[in-house]
N, C-alpha and C positions, 0 to 999 in steps of 0.2 A: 605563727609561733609566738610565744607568751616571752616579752622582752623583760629580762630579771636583771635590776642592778642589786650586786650582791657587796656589802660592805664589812669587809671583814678579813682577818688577819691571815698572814700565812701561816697555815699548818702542815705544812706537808714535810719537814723535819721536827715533827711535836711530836712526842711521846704514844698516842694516840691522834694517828693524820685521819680520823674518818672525817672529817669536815672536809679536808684535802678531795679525800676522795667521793666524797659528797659536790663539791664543786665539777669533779671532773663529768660526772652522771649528770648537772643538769645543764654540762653543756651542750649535750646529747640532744635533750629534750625540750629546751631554751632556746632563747639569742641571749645569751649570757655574758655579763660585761660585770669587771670585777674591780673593786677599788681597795686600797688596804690601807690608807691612811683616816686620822681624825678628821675634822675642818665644817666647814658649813657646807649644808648641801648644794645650795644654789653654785657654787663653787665647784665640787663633786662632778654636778651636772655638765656642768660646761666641758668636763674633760673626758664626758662620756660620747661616745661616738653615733648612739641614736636617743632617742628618748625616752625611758624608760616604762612599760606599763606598772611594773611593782619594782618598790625596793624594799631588799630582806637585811635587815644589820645582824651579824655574829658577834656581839663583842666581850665574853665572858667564857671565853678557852686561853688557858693558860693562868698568869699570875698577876695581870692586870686587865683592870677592865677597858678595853681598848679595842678596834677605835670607837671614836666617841663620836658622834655627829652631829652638827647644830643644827638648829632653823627649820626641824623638819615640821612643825607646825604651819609654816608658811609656804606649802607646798602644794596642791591638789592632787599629786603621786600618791596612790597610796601606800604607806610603810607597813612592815611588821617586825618585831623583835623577836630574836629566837633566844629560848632562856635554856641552857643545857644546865647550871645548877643554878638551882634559883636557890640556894643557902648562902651564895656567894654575893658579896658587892651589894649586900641586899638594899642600905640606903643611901645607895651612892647609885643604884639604879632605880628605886623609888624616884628619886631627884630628877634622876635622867628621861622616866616616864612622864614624869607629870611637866617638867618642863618644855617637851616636845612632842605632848598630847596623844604619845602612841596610844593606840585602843587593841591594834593589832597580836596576838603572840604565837608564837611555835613552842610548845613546851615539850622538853621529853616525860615530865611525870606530872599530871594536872594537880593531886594533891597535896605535891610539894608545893606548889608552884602558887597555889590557893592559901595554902598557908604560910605563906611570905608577905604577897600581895592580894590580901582579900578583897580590896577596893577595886581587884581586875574581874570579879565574879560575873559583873554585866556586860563586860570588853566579849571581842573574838577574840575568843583560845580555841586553838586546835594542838592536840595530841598528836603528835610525832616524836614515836619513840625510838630509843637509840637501836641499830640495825650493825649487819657485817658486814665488812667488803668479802666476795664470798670465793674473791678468785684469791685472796690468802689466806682466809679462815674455810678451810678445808680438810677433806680426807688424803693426806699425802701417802697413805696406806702403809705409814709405819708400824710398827709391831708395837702392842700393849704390852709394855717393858714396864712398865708402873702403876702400882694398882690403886693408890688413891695421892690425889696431888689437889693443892694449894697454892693459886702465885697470885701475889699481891700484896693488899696494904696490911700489918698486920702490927701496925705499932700504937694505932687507935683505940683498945681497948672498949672503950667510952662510945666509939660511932660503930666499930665492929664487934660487938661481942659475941656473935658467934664464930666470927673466925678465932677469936681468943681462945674461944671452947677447945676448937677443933685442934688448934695448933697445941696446945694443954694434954691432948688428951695422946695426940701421935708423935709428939715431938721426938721421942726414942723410938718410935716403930722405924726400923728401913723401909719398910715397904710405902713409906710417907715421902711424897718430894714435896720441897716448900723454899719457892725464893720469897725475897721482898720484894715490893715493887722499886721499878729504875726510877723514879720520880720523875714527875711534871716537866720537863723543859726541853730544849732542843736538842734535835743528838746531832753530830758531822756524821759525814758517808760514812768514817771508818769505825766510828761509837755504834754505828746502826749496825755495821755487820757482826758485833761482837756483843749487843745489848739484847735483853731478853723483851725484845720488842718487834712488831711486824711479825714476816714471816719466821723470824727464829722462835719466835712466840708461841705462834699457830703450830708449827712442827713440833715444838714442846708440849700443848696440851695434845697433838693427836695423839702420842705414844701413853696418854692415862687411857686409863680406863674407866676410871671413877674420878671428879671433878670436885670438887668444894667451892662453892659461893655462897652469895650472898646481897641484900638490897641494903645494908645498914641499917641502922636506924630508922633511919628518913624512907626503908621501905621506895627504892626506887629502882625501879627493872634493869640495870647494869648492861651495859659490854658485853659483859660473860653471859649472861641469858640468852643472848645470842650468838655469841664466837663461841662457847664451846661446843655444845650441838652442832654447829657450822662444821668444827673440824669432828666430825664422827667421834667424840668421846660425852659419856655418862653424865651430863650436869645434875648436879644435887644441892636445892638450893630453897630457900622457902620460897612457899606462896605469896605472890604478894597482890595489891591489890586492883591494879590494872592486866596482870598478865592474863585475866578472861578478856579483855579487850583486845590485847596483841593476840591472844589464840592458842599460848604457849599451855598446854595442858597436864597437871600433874597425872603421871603414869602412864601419860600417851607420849608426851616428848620429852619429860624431863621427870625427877623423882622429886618430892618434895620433901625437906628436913627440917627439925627444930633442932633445938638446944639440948632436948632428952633421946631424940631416935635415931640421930647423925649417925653414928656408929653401928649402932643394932643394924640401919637401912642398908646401911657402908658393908659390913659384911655379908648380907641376905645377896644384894646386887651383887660381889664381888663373887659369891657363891654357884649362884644361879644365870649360868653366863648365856644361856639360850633366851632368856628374859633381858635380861641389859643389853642384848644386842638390838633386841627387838627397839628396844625406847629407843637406844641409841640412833639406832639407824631413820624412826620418824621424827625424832630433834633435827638431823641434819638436812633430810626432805623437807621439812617444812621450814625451816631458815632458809633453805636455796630458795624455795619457791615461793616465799611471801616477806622475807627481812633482811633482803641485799642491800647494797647502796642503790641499787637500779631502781626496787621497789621503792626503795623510801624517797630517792628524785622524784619519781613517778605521783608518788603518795603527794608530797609538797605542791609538786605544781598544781596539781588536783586543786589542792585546801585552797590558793591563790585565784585561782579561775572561780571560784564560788563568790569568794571578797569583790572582784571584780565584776 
């Protein structure tokens, strides 16, 4: 079994724990041994309890880039960095690559990720894109009490303007629900039961019926591309340009909108409810069976064993 030191922060009261739960899946599939602070590796090492065949760094979830880890240039382990937004910390981890000679990366979207760091074009990058945990983004078979809904960032204008469109256009309709997002940071046990996050999250998109997303700007396959189809409701969201690589297929699993047909689409699907069950129902087939946290452990250790 593939011995994985994995260095990187707690997330499992973060806002979004799938790293959390990411960890947990490959300790399944691993001898998994987990560190959470900065420091030098040689250091690291010492405190690890066998020797490690790969180690994988997380350190750009959350509000700082952290942890940080020295010396790994002077190591024969091979490393790899996993870059969830590469728009982030961009040359403070420029800095951090090149002075620790990583070649290695996990990227969630390769074009983001190319155009931050073009000078990684001849490195190993592997595509691992972001997935659900599927035992809370699920059908908890509540009732389709809301017929188009919105939850998220909406105060971006500039990175999101299609949610801007959309929020513009239903913000007096009822039949529109629309939170904000709870922001980035940690919640306590009792913030968790009463935050529009995790499973109160998931229970909240099952009850739509029609969904509204979005990649931003930046054009990057989100969360929602796969938690909402996970919980059996409608995702409507552009094409973007990797989702033929993850497999996500417009009008097979999901519907596809722009800026001018959101609406029109919105009411056809809201209409034609023998039809939107149909997507509906192979969005969330095809999330359980190919973009779990299990699959995407799975996927990762794959990508490592090739490096190896």
């Amino acid at each position: 079994m593939l011995k994985l030191l994995l260095i990187a922060a707690n997330t499992s009261r973060f806002t979004n724990n799938n790293y959390d739960d990411l960890e947990k899946e490959l300790a399944k599939v691993t001898t998994l041994m987990v560190y959470r602070k900065s420091g030098h590796i040689n250091k690291i090492l010492r405190k690890t309890s066998e020797k490690p065949d790969f180690i994988l760094i997380i350190n750009d979830v959350g509000k700082t880039f952290t942890p940080v880890v020295t010396g790994l240039s002077d190591i024969s382990i091979p490393v790899g960095l996993m870059v969830n937004d590469a728009h982030r910390f961009v040359e403070q981890r420029r800095r951090y690559i090149t002075a620790n000679h990583i070649r290695t990366f996990f990227v969630i979207c390769q074009h983001n990720f190319y155009n931050y760091y073009p000078r990684q074009k001849n490195d190993q990058v592997f595509f691992l894109p972001q997935f659900a945990n599927t035992s809370i983004f699920k059908d908890y078979g509540a009732e389709k009490t809301v017929d188009l809904m919105m939850l998220g960032e909406v105060s971006l204008p500039q990175i999101y303007p299609l949610r801007e469109k959309i929020l513009q256009h239903y913000k007096n309709n009822p039949k529109f629900f629309n939170r904000p997002h709870p922001g980035w940071r940690d919640f306590t046990k009792e913030q968790t039961e009463k935050a529009l996050i995790g499973e109160n999250y998931a229970k909240t998109i099952n009850q739509a019926k029609l969904f509204f997303a979005c990649g931003s700007v930046r054009q990057v396959v989100t969360f929602k591309y796969f938690e909402v189809p996970a919980c059996k409701t409608l995702l409507m969201a552009p094409a973007l340009p990797e989702l033929k690589e993850i497999g996500l297929i417009p009008g097979k699993h999901f519907v596809t909108i722009n800026a001018k047909n959101f609406s029109e689409r919105a009411a056809y699907y809201l209409k034609n409810t023998k039809e939107r069950e149909r997507i509906t129902a192979e969005g969330c087939r095809f999330v359980h069976n190919h973009h779990s946290t299990a699959h995407r452990a799975r996927q990762l250790v794959r990508q490592i064993k090739k490096i190896l």
